[in-house]
C-alpha positions, 0 to 999 in steps of 0.5 A: 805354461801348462807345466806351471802351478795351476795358480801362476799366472803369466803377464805379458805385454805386446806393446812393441808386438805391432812392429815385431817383423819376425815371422817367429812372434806369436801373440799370446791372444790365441791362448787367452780365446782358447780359454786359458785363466792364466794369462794376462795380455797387456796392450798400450797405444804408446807405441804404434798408435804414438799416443804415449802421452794419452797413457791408454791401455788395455787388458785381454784376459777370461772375464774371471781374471778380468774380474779378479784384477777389479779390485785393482783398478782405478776407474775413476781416474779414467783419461776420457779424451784418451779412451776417446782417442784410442777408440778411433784409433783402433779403425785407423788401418792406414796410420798403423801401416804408416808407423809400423813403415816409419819405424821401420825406415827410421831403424834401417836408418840408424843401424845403418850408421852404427853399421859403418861406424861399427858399433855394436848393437842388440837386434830390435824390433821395437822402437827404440835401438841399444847400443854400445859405446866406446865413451863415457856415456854421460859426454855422449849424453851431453854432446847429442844433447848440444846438437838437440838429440836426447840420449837415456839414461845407463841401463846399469849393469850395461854402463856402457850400453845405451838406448835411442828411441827411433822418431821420424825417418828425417830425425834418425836421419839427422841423428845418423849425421850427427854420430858420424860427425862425432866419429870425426871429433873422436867423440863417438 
């Protein structure tokens, strides 16, 4: 970052960064209480405080960037009750631990499966694992939608990647079933 222009200024954004379980991440929160102007860090509470629907963020940034960016934001199309929520959230010590857990278990779930049907996949650390399929991606789409289980869109040029967001252990449990079932009917 110190090799850069003196006017680039770098936008990152931690949203999976409370369910990275790598040793290596390092937040760049560090950089902006050093003091450094360049950096935007962008927090949301859509992942691990699962309040997607709230559409609450935040920016850590110096107060001459933070002003800078003034002129972009809306304010007064503020979501109260999501601000409400995001700051009793921000206490609530024991629910992170819990999602950060249930993430967890939820991804070892469905690697798992992917493991012994041996599908390759991208390593993840966030809530969500990316796949490969040996089929066309939209009769995939539609036999996990049939048994309740929605699949996202392609990830063009990666045709024949796709994306599984996690949710509970139970439901990834169920997913897991389910793609083993498929293996059965040459689905999958």
């Amino acid at each position: 970052m110190n090799s850069k222009p003196a006017n680039t200024i770098f936008i990152v954004d931690e949203a999976y960064a409370e369910f990275v379980n790598d040793p290596r991440f390092r937040s760049v929160s560090p950089l902006v209480k050093q003091g450094a102007d360049n950096v935007i860090l962008l927090k949301t509470f859509s992942k691990i405080f699962a309040m997607a629907g709230m559409r609450v963020g935040y920016v850590v940034a110096q107060p001459t960037v933070i002003a800078r960016l003034e002129n972009y934001v809306a304010g007064e199309k503020i979501n109260f009750c999501g601000v409400d929520a995001a700051l009793a959230s921000m206490d609530d010590q024991a629910f992170i631990r819990y999602s950060k857990k249930s993430n967890d278990t939820s991804r070892q779930i469905l690697l798992q499966a992917l493991d012994t049907l041996k599908i390759p996949y991208l390593p993840s650390e966030g809530n969500f694992v990316f796949h490969k399929l040996d089929v066309p991606l939209k009769g995939y789409q539609q036999h996990m939608k049939d048994a309740g289980i929605l699949i996202g869109r392609a990830f063009p040029p990666a045709q024949s990647w796709c994306r599984i967001s996690l949710g509970t252990p139970q439901e990834m449990a169920f997913v897991a079933k389910t793609m083993l079932d498929f293996r059965s009917k040459g689905w999958i």
